[in-house]
KOLSE-83709 format. One record per residue (C-alpha): x, y, z negated; residue number from 1. Coordinates in steps of 0.02 Angstrom, whole numbers, plus 50000, padded with zeros to 5 digits. Each point is the difference from the previous one (the first is absolute). Layout:
<<X, Y, Z>, NUM>,
...
! end
This chain:
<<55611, 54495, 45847>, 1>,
<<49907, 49840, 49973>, 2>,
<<50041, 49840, 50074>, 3>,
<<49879, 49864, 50015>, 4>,
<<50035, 49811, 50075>, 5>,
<<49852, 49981, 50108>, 6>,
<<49929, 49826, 50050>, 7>,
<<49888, 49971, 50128>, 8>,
<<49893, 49844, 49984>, 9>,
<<49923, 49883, 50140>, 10>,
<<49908, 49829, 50046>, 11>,
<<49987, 49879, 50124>, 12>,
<<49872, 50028, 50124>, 13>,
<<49957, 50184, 49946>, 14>,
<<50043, 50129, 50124>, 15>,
<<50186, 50044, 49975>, 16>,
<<49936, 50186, 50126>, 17>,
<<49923, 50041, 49797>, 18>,
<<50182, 49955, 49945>, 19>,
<<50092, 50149, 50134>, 20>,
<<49876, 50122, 49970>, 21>,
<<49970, 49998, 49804>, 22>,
<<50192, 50000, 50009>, 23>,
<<50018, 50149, 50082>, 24>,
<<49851, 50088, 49902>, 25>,
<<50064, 49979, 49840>, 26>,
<<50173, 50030, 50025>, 27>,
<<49925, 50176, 50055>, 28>,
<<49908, 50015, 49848>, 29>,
<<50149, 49967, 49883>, 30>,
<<50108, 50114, 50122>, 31>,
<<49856, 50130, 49960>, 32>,
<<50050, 50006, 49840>, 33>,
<<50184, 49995, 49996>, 34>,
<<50011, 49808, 49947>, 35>,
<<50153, 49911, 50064>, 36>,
<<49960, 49826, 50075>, 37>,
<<50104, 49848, 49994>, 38>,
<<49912, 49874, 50140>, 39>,
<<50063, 49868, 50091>, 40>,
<<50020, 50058, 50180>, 41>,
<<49842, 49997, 50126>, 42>,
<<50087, 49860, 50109>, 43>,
<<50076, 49888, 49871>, 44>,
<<49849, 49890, 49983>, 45>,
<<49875, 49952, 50153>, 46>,
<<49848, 50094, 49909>, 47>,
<<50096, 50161, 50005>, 48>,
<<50099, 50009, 49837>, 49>,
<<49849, 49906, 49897>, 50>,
<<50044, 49847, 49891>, 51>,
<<49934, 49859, 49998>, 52>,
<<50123, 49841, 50012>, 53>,
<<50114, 49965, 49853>, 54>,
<<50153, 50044, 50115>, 55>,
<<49918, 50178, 50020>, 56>,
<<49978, 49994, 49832>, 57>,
<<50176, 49968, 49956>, 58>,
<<50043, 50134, 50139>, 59>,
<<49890, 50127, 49902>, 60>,
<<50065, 49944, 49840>, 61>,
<<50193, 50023, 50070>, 62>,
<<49936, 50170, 50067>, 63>,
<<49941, 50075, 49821>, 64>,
<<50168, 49933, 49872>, 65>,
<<50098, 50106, 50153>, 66>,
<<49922, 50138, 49930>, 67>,
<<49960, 49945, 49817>, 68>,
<<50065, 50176, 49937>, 69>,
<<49894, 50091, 50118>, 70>,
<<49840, 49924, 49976>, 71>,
<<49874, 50077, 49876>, 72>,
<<49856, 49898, 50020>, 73>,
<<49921, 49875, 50141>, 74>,
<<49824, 50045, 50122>, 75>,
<<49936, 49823, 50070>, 76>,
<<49882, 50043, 50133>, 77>,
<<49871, 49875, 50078>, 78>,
<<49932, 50052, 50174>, 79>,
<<49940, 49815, 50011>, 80>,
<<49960, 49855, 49872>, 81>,
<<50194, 49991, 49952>, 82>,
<<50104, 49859, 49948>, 83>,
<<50004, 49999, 49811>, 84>,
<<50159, 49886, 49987>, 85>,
<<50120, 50093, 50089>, 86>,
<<49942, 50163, 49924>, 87>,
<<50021, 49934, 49825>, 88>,
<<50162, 49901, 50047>, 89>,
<<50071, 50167, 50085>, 90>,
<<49987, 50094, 49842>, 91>,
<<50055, 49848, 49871>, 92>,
<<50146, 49960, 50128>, 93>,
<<50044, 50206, 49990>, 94>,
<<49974, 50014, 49820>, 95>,
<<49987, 50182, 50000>, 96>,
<<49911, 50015, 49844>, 97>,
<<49899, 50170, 50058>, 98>,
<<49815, 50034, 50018>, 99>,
<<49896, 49941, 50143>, 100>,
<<49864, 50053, 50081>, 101>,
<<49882, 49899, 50096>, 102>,
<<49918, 50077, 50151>, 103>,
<<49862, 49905, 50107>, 104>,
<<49922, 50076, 50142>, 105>,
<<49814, 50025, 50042>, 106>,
<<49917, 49896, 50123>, 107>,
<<49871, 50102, 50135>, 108>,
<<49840, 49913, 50009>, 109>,
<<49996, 50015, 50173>, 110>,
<<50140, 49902, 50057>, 111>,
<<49985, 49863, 49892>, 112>,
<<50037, 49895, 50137>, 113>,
<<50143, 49864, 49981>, 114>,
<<50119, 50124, 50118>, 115>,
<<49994, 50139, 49882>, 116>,
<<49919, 49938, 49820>, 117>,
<<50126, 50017, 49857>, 118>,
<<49921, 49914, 49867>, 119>,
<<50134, 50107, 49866>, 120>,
<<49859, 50031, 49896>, 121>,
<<50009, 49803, 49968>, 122>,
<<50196, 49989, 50035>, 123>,
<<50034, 50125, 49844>, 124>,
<<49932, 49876, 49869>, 125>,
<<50081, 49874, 50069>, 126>,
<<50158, 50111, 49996>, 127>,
<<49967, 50040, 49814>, 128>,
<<49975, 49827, 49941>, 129>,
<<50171, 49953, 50046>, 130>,
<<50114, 50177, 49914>, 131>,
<<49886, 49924, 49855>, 132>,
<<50050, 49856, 50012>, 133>,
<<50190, 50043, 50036>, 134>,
<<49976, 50094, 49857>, 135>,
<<50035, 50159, 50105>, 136>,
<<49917, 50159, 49924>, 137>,
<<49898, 50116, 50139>, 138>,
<<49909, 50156, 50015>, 139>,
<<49835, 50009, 50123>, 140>,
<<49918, 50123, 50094>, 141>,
<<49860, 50092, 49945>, 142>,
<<49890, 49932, 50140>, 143>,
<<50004, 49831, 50027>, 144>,
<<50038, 50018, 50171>, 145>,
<<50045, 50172, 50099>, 146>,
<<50080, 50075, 50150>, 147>,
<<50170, 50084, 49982>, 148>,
<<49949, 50158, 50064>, 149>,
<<49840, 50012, 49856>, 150>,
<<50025, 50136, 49858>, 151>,
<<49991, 49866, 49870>, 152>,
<<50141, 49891, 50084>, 153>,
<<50083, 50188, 49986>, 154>,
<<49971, 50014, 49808>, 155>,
<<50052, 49800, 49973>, 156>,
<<50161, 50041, 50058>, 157>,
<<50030, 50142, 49911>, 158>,
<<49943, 49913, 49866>, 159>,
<<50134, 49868, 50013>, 160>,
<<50128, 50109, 50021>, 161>,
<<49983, 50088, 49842>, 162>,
<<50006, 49806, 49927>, 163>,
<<50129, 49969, 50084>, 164>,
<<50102, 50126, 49938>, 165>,
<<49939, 49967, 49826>, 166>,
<<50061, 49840, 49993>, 167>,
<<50149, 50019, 50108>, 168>,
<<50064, 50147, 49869>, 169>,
<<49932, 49887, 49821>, 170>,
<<50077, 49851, 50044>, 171>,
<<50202, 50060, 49975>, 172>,
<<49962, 50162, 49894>, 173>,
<<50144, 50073, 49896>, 174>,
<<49910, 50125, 49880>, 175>,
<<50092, 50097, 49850>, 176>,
<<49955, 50018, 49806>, 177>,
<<50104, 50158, 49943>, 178>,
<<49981, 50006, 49806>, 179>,
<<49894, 49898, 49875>, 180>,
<<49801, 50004, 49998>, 181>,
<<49940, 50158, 49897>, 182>,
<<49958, 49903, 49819>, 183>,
<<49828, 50071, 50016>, 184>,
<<49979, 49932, 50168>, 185>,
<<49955, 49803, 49972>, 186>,
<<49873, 50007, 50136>, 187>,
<<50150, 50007, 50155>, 188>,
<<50073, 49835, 49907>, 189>,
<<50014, 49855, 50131>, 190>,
<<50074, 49847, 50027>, 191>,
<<50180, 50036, 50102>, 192>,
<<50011, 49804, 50029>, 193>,
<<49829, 49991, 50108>, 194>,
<<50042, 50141, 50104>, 195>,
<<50160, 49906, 50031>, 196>,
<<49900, 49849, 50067>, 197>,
<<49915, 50093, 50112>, 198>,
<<50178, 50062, 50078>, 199>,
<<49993, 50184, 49892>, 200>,
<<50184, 50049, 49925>, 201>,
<<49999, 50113, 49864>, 202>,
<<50149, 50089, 49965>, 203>,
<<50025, 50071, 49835>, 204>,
<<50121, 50148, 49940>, 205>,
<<50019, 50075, 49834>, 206>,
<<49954, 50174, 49986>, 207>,
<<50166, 50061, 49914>, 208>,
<<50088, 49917, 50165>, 209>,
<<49906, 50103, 50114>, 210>,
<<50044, 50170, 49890>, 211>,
<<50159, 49952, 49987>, 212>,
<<50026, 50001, 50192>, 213>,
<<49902, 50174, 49997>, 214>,
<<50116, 50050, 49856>, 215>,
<<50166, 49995, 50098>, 216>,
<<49913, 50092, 50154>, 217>,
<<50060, 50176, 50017>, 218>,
<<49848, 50172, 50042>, 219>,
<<50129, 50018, 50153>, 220>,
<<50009, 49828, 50073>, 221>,
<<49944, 49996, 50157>, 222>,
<<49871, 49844, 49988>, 223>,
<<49944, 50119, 49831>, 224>,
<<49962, 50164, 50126>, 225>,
<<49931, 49914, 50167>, 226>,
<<49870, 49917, 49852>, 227>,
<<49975, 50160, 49926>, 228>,
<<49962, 50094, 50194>, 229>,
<<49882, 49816, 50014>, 230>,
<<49905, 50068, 49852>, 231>,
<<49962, 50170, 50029>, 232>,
<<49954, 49963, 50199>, 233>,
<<49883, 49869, 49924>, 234>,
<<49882, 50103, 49907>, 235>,
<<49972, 50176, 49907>, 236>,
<<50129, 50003, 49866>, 237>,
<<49997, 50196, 49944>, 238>,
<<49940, 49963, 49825>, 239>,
<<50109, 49886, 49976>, 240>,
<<50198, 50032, 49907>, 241>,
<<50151, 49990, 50098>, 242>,
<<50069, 49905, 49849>, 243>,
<<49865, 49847, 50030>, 244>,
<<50004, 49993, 50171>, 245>,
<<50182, 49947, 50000>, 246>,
<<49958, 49866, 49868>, 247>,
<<49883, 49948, 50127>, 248>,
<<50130, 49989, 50150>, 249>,
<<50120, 49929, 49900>, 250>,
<<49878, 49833, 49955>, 251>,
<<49922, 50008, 50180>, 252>,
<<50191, 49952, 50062>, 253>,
<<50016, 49869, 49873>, 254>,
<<49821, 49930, 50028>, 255>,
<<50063, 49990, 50186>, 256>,
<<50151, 49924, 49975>, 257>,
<<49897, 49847, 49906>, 258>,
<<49900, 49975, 50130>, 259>,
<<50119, 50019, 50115>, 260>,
<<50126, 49867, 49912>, 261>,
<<49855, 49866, 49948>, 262>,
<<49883, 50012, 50170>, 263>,
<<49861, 50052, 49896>, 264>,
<<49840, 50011, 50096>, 265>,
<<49907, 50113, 49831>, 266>,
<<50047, 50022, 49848>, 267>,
<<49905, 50050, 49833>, 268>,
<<50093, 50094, 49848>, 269>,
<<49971, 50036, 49830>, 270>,
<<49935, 50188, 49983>, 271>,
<<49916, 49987, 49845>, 272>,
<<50089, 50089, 49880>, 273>,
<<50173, 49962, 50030>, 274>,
<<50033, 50088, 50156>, 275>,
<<49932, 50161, 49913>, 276>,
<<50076, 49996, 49830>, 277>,
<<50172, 49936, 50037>, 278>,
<<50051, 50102, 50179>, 279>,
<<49863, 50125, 50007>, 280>,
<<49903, 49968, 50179>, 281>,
<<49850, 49909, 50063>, 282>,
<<50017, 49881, 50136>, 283>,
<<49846, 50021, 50083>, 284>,
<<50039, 50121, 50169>, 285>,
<<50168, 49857, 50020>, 286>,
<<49871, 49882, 50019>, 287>,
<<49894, 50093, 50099>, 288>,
<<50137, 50027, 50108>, 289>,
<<50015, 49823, 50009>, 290>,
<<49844, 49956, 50023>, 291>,
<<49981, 50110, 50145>, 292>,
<<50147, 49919, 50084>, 293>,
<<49920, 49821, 49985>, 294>,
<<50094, 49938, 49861>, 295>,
<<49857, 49983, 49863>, 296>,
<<50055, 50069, 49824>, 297>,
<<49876, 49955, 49859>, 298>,
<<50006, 50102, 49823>, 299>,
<<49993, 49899, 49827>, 300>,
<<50105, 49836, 50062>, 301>,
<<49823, 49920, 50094>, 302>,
<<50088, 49862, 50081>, 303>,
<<49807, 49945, 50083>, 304>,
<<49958, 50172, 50052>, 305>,
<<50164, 50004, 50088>, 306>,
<<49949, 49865, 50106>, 307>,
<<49829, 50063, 49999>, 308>,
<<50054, 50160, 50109>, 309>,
<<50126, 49904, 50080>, 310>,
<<49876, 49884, 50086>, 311>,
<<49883, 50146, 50021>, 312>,
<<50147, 50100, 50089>, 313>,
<<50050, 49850, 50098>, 314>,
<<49811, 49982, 50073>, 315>,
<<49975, 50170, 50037>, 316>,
<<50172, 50072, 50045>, 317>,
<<49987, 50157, 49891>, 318>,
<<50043, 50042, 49823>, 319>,
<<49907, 49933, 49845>, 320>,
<<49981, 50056, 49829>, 321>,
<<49978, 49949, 49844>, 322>,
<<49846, 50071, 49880>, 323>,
<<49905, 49980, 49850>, 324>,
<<49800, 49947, 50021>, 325>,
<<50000, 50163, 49875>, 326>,
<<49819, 50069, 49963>, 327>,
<<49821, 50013, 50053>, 328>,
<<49932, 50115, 50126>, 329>,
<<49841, 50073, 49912>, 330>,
<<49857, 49890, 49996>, 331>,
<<50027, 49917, 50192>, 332>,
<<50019, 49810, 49982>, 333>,
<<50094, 50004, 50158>, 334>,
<<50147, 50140, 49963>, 335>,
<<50141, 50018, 49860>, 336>,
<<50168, 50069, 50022>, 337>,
<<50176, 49932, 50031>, 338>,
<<50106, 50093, 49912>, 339>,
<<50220, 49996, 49971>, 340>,
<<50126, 50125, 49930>, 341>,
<<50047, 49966, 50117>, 342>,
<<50129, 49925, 50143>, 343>,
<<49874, 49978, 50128>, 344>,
<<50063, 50017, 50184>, 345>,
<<50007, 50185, 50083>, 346>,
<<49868, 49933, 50146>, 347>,
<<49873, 49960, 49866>, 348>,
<<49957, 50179, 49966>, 349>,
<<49958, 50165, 50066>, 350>,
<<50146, 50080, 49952>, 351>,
<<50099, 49971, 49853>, 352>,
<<50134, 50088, 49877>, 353>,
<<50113, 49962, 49865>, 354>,
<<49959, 50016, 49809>, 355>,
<<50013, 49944, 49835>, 356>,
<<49913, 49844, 49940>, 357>,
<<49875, 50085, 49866>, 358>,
<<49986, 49821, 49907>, 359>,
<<50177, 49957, 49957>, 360>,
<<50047, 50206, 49982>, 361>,
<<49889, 49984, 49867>, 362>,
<<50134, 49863, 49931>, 363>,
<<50168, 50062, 50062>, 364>,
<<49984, 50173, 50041>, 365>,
<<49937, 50087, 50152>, 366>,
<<50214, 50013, 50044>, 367>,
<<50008, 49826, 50023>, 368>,
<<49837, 49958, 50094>, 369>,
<<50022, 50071, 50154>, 370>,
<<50008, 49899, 50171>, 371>,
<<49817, 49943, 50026>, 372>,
<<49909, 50037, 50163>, 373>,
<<49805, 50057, 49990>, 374>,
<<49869, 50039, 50096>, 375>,
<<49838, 49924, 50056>, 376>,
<<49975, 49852, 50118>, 377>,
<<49941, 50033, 50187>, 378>,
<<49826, 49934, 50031>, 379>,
<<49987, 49843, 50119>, 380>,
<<49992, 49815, 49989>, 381>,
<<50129, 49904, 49903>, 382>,
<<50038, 49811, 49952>, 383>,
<<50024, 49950, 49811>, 384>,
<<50081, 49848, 49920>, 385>,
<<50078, 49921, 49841>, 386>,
<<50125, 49835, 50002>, 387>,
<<50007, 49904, 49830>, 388>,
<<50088, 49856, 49921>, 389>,
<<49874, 49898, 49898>, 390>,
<<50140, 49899, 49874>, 391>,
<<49857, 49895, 49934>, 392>,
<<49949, 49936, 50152>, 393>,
<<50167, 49993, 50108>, 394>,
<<49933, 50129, 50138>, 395>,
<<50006, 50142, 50073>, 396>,
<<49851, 50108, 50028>, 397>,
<<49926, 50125, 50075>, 398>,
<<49852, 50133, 50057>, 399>,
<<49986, 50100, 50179>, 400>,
<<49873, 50116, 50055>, 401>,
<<49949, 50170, 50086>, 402>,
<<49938, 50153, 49962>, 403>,
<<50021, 50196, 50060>, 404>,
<<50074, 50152, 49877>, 405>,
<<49872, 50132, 50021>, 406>,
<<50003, 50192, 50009>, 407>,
<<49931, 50006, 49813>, 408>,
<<50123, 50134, 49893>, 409>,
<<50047, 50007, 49825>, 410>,
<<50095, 50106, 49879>, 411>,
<<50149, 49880, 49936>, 412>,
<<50192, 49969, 50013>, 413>,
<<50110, 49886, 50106>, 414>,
<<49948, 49892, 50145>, 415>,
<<49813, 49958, 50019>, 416>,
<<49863, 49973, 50105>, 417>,
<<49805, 49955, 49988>, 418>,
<<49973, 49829, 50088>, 419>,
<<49830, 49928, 50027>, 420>,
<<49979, 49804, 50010>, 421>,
<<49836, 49897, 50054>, 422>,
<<49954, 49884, 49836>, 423>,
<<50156, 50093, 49908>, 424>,
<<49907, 49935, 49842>, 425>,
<<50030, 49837, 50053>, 426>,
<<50167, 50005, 50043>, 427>,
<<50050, 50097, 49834>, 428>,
<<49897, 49849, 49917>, 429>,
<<50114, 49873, 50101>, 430>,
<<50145, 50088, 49932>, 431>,
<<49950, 50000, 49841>, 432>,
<<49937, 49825, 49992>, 433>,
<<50163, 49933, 50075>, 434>,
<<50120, 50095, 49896>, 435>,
<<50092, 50103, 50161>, 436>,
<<50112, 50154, 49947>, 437>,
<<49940, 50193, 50016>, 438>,
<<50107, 50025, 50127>, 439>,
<<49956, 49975, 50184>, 440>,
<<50102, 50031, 50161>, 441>,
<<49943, 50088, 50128>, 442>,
<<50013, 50050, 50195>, 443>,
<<49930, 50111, 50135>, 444>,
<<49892, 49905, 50124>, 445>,
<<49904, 49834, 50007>, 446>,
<<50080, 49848, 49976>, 447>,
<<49933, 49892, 49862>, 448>,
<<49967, 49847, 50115>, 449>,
<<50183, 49991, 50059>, 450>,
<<50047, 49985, 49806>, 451>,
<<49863, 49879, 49963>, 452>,
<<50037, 49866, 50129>, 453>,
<<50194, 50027, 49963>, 454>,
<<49985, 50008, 49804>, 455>,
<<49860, 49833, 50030>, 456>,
<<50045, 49913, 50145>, 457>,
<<50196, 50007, 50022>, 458>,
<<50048, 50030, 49816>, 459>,
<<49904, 49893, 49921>, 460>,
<<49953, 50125, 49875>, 461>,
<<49831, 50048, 49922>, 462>,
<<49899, 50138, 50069>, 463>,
<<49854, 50086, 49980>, 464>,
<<49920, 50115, 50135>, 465>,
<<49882, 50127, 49945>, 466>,
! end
């Protein structure tokens, strides 16, 4: 559940009735949608909870570092004008460090009367000029001014939520790097140290370590068998040899016992060859596994897409993916196909099974390429991103947008799906231009604007929305 610290702002001579009642409306609203509030009670200042003194202020303030580990982000609402200093001194006294939303209500044209005008429309401004000034980062509504109980005030908040839990999950991230980048890969290179100022662990491990702690493991352990039953309950394994699906189990217990010991919230592992040649398995359907289960596994040691799908996860609360931007779609400017080999997670397709990765069989043998999941992608909308360290510049960067997976088939191998974008020339142009990676992470539903203001906003970090 989300918590939010709510403050409710008020003035002088405006009606403090606006105060009770746009209270009580959008407590109902956040209620509505399962949010948590944190408000000061409704008789602990005269204008019914609202702040406006810098004692209520402080009172407010006291309120919110009571529940500092609670708190995911703050809603100020103005049913009147508002007092800008105690709003700004509430959340600099609190020092919560979380997104805020600012909320100002609509006045009704007629009752405009000094009983019953709000004047918010002005009050928010005023309101905004001072977290400026404080140097206090915000988030706004997408009308200007709007009821509680309006669709859009709906879709804000929801909205904010998803950024809240995008920055709330980024900002003390513990993320794994099992094995070294695949030599052909230079494209997933990135800057460890930047990721690290932006409060991003990376925790490395060797590849021999982690098949040394498979080597000791024994086909009738019982961590080895309940991972093997895990498998074959997960997806169609008939084609598949006993022999390799027990290599699988036994590096499914050790990838769990690494993120068990290191509090990893994802990890990312070197597949690419050495997996293949030197114990005879594919990782993918482990990472699918994974993935499923909200704890984001990206092939090929991509650090960035890692975060990519773990800030796409954290938004939408269900799995992400990563994929290649892979090939055209025919002649239509607008469609082209994400393609892996692939580890994508089980709720991404229409039904899945277990293989061989044709690509690196072709390498290694067919004997020693089984474990990757395939099928094609379920149509419906989905959100797509890409993190990146820039080294020259000192940043970190990024892209966010929407599009849907269509219905569209095709005769190929793996995980895949057709995916149409509006202006998806531009976009591959922007890539292009700006040097991103072919991989992009992915994630059923729509929430690119929760990404954007927390990638923008909160993290500081660059970001383009398509």
């Amino acid at each position: 559940m989300t918590t939010l610290g709510v403050i409710v702002g008020t003035r002088g001579f405006f009606p403090s009735s606006l105060c009770e009642s746009g209270r009580a409306e959008v407590l109902a609203a956040l209620e509505k949608q399962g949010i948590k509030a944190v408000i000061l009670p409704v008789d602990a200042t005269p204008k019914f909870g609202a702040v406006e003194s810098l004692k209520e202020a402080r009172a407010c303030a006291d309120l919110f570092i009571k529940h500092k580990n609670e708190i995911d982000g703050v809603l100020v609402t103005l049913p009147n004008f508002g007092d800008e200093r105690a709003i700004s001194n509430v959340l600099r006294w609190a020092d919560l460090k979380v997104p805020v939303l600012v909320h100002a209500w609509s006045d009704d044209n007629d009752k405009l009367g000094i009983e019953c005008r709000r004047d918010s429309f002005c009050g928010k401004m005023s309101c905004c000029n001072n977290l400026r000034q404080y140097g206090i980062a915000y988030s706004l509504t997408t009308l200007h001014t709007d009821t509680a109980r309006s669709t859009t005030f709906t879709a804000d908040l929801k909205r904010f939520v998803g950024t809240c839990k995008v920055v709330k999950k980024l900002k003390n991230l513990r993320v794994g790097a099992l094995g070294a980048r695949p030599a052909p890969f230079n494209t997933v290179r990135f800057s460890e140290k930047l990721m690290e100022s932006a409060g991003i662990s990376v925790e490395t491990m060797d590849l021999s370590e982690m098949l040394g702690w498979v080597s000791r493991m024994k086909d009738q352990d019982g961590a080895v068998k309940a991972k093997l039953e895990e498998i074959r309950a997960y997806t169609d394994v008939a084609s598949v040899p006993e022999y390799n699906l027990i290599k699988m189990a036994k590096l499914g217990v050790g990838l769990d016992r690494w993120i068990e010991e290191q509090q990893l919230g994802g990890l990312c592992l070197q597949c690419w060859t050495s997996l293949e040649e030197f114990y005879g398995v594919v990782p993918c359907t482990l990472m699918s596994m994974l993935s499923e289960k909200k704890i984001p596994a990206a092939c090929e040691t991509d650090v960035c897409g890692l975060i990519g799908m773990i800030a796409l996860q954290s938004a939408s609360q269900v799995p992400a993916a990563l994929l290649d931007w892979n090939n055209n779609f025919g002649s239509d400017p607008d469609k082209g196909i994400l393609f892996h080999c692939s580890n994508l997670p089980k709720s991404f397709f229409k039904g899945t099974k277990m293989d061989y990765q044709a690509i690196i069989a072709g390498s290694v043998g067919k004997e020693n390429a089984y474990g990757t999941i395939v099928g094609q992608i379920a149509p419906g909308p989905f959100t797509y991103a890409r993190v990146s360290t820039d080294d020259e510049m000192g940043e970190i960067i990024s892209y966010v947008g929407e599009g849907e997976f269509t219905d569209d088939k095709l005769k190929t191998f793996g995980g895949y799906g057709v995916f149409k974008i509006e202006d998806l020339q531009e976009l591959l142009r922007y890539i292009c231009e700006n040097g991103f990676e072919h991989h992009v992470a992915a994630t059923r539903g729509q929430v690119a604007a929760s990404l954007e203001e927390a990638f923008g906003t909160y993290l500081g970090w660059d970001v383009y929305h398509h």
